[in-house]
N, C-alpha and C positions, 0 to 999 in steps of 0.2 A: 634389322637388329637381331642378335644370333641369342639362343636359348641362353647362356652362359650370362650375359647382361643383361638380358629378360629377369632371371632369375637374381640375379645381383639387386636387379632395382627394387624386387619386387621384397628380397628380405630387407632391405634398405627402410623399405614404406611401414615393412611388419614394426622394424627395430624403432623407429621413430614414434609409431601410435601405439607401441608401449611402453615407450619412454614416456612422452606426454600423460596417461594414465596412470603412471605411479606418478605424478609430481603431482602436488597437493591440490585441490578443485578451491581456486581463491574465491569466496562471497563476497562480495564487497558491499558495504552497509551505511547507510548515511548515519549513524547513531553512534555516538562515544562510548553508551551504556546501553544497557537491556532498555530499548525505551518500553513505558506503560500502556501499551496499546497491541493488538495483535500483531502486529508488524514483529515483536519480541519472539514469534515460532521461532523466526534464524536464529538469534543467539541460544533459543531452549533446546532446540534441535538439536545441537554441537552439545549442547551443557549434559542434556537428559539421553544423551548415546544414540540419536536415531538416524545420523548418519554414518556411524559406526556400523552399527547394524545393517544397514543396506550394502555397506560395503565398500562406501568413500572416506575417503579426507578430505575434511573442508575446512578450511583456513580461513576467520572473519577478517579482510581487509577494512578498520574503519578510515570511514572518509567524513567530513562535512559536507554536510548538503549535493545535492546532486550535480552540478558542475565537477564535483571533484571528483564523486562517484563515476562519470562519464570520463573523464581523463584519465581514469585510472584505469579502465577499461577500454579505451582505445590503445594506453599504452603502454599495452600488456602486464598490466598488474594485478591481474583477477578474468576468470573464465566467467562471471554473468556477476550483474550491478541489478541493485534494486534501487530504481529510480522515481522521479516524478514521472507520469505519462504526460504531460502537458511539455517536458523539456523533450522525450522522445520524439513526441510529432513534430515540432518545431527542428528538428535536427535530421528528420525524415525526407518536410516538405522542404528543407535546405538542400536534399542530394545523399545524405549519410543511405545508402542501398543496403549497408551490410545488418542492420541489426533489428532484431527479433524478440518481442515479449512470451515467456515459452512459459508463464505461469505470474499470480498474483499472491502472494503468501495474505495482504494484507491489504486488499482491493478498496477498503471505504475507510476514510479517515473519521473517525468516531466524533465526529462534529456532533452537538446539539444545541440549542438555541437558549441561554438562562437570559432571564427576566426581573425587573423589579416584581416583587411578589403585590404592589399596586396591577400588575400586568398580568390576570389571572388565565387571560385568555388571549389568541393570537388575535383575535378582532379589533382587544384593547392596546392593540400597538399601533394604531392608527394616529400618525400625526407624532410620533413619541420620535426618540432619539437610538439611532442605532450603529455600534459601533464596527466596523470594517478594519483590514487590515490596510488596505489604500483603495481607491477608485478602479473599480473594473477587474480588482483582485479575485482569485478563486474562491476563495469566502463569501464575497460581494455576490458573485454572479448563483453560487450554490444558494446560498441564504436566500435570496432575492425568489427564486423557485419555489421552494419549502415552504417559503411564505406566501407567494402566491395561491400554494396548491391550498394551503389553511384559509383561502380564501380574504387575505388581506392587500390591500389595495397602496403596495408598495412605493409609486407617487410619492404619498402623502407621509414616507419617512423620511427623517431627516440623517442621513447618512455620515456617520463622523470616524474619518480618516486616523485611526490611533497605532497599526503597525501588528508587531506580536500579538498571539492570543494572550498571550499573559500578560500583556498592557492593558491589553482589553480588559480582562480578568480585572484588572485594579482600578480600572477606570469605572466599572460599574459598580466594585465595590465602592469607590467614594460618591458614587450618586453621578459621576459626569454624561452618562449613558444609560437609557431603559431598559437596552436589551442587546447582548453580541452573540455572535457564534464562539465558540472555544470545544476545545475536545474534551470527554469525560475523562480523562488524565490532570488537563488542566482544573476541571471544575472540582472532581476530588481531592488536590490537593491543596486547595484554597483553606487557608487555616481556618476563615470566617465566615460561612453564608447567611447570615445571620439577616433577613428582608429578601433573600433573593430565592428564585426556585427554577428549576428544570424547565421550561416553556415545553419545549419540543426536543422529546428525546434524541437519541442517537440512530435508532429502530426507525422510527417516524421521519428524522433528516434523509437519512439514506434511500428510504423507500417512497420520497418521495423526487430528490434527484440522484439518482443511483449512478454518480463518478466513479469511475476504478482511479482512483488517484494516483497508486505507484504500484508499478508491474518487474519483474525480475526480468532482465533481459540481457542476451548471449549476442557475438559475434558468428556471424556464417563460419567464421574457422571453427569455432567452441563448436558447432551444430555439426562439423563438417568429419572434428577430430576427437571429440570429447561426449557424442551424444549420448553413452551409456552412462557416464558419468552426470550427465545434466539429467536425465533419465532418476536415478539412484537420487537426485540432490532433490527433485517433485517428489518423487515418491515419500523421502524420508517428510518432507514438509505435509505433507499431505494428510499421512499417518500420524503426526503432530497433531493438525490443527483438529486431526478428528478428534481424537483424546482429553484435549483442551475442551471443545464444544461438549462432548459427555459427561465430562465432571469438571468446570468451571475449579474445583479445589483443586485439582491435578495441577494444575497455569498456576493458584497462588501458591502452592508450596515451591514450586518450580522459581518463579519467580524472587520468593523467596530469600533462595537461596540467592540467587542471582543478584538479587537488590535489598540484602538486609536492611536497609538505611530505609524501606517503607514498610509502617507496621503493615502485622499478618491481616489485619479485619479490613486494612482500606484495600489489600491484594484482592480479597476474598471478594469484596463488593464491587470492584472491578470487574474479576472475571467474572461474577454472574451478569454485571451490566453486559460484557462481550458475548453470554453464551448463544446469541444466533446471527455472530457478526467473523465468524469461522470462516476461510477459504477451504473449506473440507473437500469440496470437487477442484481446487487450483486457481479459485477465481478468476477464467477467466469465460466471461457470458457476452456471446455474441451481440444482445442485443445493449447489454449496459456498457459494451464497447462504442459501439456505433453512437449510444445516444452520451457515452462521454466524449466522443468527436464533438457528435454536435453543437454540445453546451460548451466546449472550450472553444470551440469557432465561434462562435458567439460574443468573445472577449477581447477586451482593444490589442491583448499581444498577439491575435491570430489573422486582425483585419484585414492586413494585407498579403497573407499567406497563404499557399498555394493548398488547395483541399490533401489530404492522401487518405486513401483508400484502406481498408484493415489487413490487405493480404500485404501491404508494402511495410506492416511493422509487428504484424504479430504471424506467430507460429503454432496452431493447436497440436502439430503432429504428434509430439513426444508428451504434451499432458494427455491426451487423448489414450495413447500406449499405456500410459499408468492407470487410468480410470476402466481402461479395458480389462487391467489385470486387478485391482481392487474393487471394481463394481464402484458408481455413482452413490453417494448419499444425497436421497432425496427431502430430506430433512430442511436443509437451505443449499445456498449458493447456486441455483440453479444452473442447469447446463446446458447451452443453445450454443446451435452453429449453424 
């Protein structure tokens, strides 16, 4: 091959990976709206200028739920999806080679456990009624943990099949259930608690089965042609969710803005309930990966599926490169590899 085509191809490759870097970096999001839980850094990111600032454009693609989020993403509709990790492994241990988790904006879904306020303590749910999204669901199998670790003797609940948390949510408010899992989004927004109370917080859920539930993840091409760009997209979230964790008021003003349609004091008691539930190092931690394997292999949708390994879907390289240049906060989200 002579110098002349050498050099042809080679400005060929320049012109192309700077073409691809001015076109806008697509996020793709399962949420119609800012939803009320940390997962909202993406939309406050874009909102509150922090990936301006680093130096990209990001474009929220929204999707429903993560099937769509995933199709939209294989078919080239956005550079990284934020998805369920339970639809990634399953899509992993099926053959999919090319995709990689390169950060968790919003690693634990703010589950907590409310209770008939008869149910003062997790001991006194022995034998009582307990509402599930369905049989062997992620709720199911989480809750079921939590509870264990509270030292109650799960057996002896009566487990009732109701769907949505917010079914749940109505169902124990009419008395049909003792006690469900729902997220502190759902439970603050309940017009009426009126007999019912927190069991087990959000803090206390997580740290007791510590799921990374949904992780932000890229195609080998994005990793292969876009890494400075995915680079800039962590860092901007990262720099977020530290901000959010320092002043809980900073996320409801933010927020705010974002979702006028929720007063400013149920904002405000929200982020303090989130302020140590931040991916401030990127969420993502080797060991609560490994034991989110476990506990999803666990569950009837993974019974007959093939194990996979953590290097076959995640990628620390490029969160690692960010935390190198901002220094770890040691504060929470620990960081193992």
């Amino acid at each position: 091959m002579n110098l002349k085509l050498l050099g042809g191809l080679a400005a060929a490759f320049l012109l192309s990976t700077l073409a691809a870097q001015a076109q806008p970096f697509r996020l793709i999001v399962t949420d119609l709206e800012t939803p009320l839980v940390p997962n909202s850094v993406m939309d406050l990111a874009l909102q509150e200028g922090y990936f301006e600032r680093e130096g990209v454009e990001v474009e929220l693609v929204r999707v429903q739920q993560t099937p769509s989020a995933l199709a939209a993403l294989q078919a080239g509709e956005g550079e990284m999806a934020n998805i369920g990790t339970d639809a990634l492994l399953l899509l992993v241990a099926g053959g999919a080679t090319d995709l990689r988790a390169v950060v968790s904006p919003n690693k634990s879904l703010p589950f907590l456990i409310a209770a008939k306020d008869s149910i003062a303590t997790p001991a006194d749910l022995a034998g009582k009624s307990f509402g599930i999204g369905r049989p062997g669901s992620l709720d199911q199998s989480l809750s079921t943990r939590v509870l264990q670790a509270a030292d109650v003797d799960t057996d002896t609940l009566e487990f009732v099949a109701l769907g949505q948390p917010n079914v749940r949510a109505q169902a124990l408010v009419a008395g049909q259930v003792d006690a469900t899992t729902m997220s502190i989004g759902t439970w603050s927004a309940m017009a009426d608690t009126t007999g019912l109370h927190v069991l087990i917080d959000q803090d206390a859920y997580y740290a007791a089965a510590p799921v990374v539930s949904k992780v932000n993840i890229v195609t080998q091409k994005v990793l292969d042609e876009r890494a400075e760009d995915v680079k800039k997209v962590i860092t901007a979230l990262v720099k977020a969710s530290r901000d959010f964790a320092a002043d809980p008021a900073v996320w409801a003003a933010a927020m705010h803005k974002a979702r006028p349609d929720i007063d400013l004091a149920t904002l405000q008691a929200l982020g303090t309930s989130f302020a140590k539930g931040w991916s401030v190092n990127g969420g993502l931690n080797k060991d609560e990966l490994n034991y989110t394997t476990t506990a999803l292999y666990q569950g009837e949708d993974f019974a007959t599926v093939r194990k996979v390994e953590l290097a076959e879907w995640t990628d620390f390289s490029i969160l690692d490169a960010v935390l190198a240049e901002l220094g770890p906060d040691s504060t929470m989200d620990n960081v193992t590899r």
